[in-house]
Each structure stands twice: as C-alpha cells, then as structure tokens.
C-alpha positions in Angstrom: 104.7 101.6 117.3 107.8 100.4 114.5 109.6 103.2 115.5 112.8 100.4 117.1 112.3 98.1 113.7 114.1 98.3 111.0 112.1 98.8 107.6 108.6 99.9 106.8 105.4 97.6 107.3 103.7 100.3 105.1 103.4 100.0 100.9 104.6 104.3 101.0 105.1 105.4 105.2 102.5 108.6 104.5 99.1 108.7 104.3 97.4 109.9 100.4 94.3 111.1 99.9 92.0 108.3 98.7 88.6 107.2 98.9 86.3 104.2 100.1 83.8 102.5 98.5 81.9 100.2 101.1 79.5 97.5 99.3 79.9 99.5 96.0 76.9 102.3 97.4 78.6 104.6 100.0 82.1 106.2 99.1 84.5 108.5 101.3 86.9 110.8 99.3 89.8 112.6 100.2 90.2 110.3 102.9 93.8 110.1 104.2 94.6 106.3 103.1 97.5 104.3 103.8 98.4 100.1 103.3 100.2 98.1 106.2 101.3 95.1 104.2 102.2 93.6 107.9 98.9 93.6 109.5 97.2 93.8 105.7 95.1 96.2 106.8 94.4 100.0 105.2 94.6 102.5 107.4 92.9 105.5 108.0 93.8 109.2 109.6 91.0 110.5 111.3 90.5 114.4 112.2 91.7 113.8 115.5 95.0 112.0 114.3 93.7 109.0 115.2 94.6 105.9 113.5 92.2 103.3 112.8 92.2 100.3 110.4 89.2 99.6 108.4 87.6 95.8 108.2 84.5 94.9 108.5 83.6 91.2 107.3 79.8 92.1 107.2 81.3 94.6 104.2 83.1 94.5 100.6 85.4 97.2 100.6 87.2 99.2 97.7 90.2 101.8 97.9 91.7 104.3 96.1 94.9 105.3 96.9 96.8 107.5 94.1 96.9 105.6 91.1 96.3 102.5 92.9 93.0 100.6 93.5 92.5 97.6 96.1 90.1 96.2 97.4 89.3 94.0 100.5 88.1 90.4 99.5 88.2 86.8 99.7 90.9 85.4 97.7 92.2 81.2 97.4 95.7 79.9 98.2 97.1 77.2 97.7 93.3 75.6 98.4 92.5 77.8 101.7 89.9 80.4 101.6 91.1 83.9 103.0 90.6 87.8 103.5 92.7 90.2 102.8 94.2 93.3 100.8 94.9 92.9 97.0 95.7 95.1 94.4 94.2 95.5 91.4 96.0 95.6 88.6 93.4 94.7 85.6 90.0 94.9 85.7 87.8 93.1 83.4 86.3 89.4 82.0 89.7 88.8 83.6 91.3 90.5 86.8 94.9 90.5 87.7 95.5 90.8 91.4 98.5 91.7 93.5 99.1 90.1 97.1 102.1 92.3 98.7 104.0 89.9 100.8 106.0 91.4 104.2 107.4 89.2 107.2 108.6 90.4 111.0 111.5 89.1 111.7 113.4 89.1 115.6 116.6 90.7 116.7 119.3 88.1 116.6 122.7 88.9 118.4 126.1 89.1 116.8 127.7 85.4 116.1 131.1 84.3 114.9 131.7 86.5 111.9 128.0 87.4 111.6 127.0 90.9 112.6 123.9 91.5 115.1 120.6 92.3 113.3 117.9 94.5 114.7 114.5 94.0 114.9 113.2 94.5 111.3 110.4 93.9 108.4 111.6 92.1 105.5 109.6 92.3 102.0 109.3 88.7 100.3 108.1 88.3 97.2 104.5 89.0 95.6 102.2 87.0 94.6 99.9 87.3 91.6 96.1 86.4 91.5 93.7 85.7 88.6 90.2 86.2 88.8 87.9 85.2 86.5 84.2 86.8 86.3 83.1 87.4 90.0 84.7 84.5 91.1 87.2 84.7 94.0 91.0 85.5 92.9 93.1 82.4 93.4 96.7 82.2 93.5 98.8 80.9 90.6 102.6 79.1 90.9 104.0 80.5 88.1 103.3 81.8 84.7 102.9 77.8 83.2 99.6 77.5 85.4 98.3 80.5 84.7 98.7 80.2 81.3 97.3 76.5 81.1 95.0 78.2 83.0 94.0 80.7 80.4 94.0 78.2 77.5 90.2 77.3 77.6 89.4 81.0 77.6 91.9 81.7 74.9 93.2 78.8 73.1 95.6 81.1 71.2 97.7 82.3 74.1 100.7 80.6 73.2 101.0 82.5 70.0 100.3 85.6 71.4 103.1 85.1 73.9 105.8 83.7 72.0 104.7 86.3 69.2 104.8 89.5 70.9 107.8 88.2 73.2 105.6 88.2 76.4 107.8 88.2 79.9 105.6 86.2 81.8 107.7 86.6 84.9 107.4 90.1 85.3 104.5 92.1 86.6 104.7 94.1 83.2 104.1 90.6 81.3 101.6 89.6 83.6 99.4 92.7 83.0 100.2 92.7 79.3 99.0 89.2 79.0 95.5 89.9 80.7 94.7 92.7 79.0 95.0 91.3 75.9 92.9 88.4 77.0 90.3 91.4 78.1 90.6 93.4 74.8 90.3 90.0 72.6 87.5 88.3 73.6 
C-alpha cells in the first residue's frame, strides 16, 4: 500500500507483541500490534495475515505495545473535541500525553535548481497533552501554559523548575516535571 512512498507512516514498520484492553474488562495479549501515525489508527495482524485497524467509538481502548502504552480517547485542541491515538507517557493525579504528528505529502517534479521529490510521509513535530483527573487531555502551546497551567495545582512549580534546572522543552523535562507534580501532592 506505501510501498511507492518515501518514509514510514508506522511509529516502528513491524508488528510487537502487545495487548488490548477494551473498556478496561476484556484484554487480548500477545497480539501482534503496530501504530500508523498517518491514519492514527493501531493495527492489528490477524492469523490469516490479515490486517485490520481497531476503532470502535462505542469502546475505550488501551494498548500495549513494548514499553509503550496508548490508548484510544478523546482529547481537545486548540478548542475542538477529537479521537485519536496518544501516548502515555505519565500516569497519575496528572497524565502526560503524546500526540505523534505525520503528514502525506505529493510528488513534485524537478524545478530550476530544485531536485524532483517522490511521493513521501514527513514527521512534524509532536505534541504534548496534559490531563488532569479523568478529564479529557488537552493540548498545551508551550511549556509557559502548561506551567501556568500547573500553578493552581502546585503553586511551587517555578522553584522546582528553576531549582532542579528543568528543560521544559524536551520530552525528558516534560515527564520530569509531571511526575514530580504526581509524587508531591
């Protein structure tokens, strides 16, 4: 189906063994698992070979793939309500989420000096969620929000971060931030 585009649509191209948890009661292992950030869908292998993608509105859906854990839920962006594929990152009071971000783009022919580019899948750049409670994870600009944000949970994140010299523009600060806000409650 990609085999005449140039890139991956798929988080790893093979399938793991995971499982699936549907509506936290009925769970699947060693179920061969795989993410297509394209159609931001998980798919499964069936015995047959047979490739199938797994959504179900009517169900809340959980995955374990490796060391990674998604699940399928509603999440806000930018104000819009939507479904989809995040990753888990912390779990807790507070949740870190992880929205992988991949875009199609056409064949375009050789111009001037420019060379001709092939069909081909381009990675952008991932967004982070927060989550608090149950409530629905919801997209942050950047680390300023989520911190001002944070400050009615923990009115001493400021400290912390400029304390313990907290990257909050890296994945690794993210994550480092939230779990302290878990772990000091």
């Amino acid at each position: 189906m990609y085999e005449n585009v140039d890139g991956s649509p798929f988080l790893a191209d093979d399938f793991v063994p995971g499982e699936v948890i549907i509506d936290d009661s009925i769970s699947y292992e060693s179920v061969p698992l795989r993410y297509n950030i394209y159609t931001d869908k998980i798919e499964f292998k069936n015995n047959q070979d047979q490739i199938t993608e797994i959504d179900s509105p009517d169900h809340l859906y959980k995955f374990n793939l490796g060391a990674r854990y998604f699940e399928l839920i509603e999440y806000t962006e930018e104000g819009q309500t939507d479904r989809g594929i995040l990753e888990l990152l912390v779990d807790g009071h507070l949740k870190l989420y992880k929205k992988y971000n991949l875009e199609f783009q056409q064949a375009q022919k050789a111009i001037g000096y420019s060379d001709a580019q092939p069909d081909r899948f381009v990675r952008l750049e991932d967004q982070y969620l927060l989550a608090v409670e149950q409530g629905n994870p919801k997209t942050f600009k950047n680390a300023k929000v989520l911190i001002e944000n944070i400050k009615s949970l923990k009115p001493d994140i400021s400290q912390y971060i400029k304390k313990e010299k907290v990257r909050t523009k890296t994945e690794k600060g993210l994550i480092q931030l939230i779990q302290y806000c878990n772990n000091n409650q």
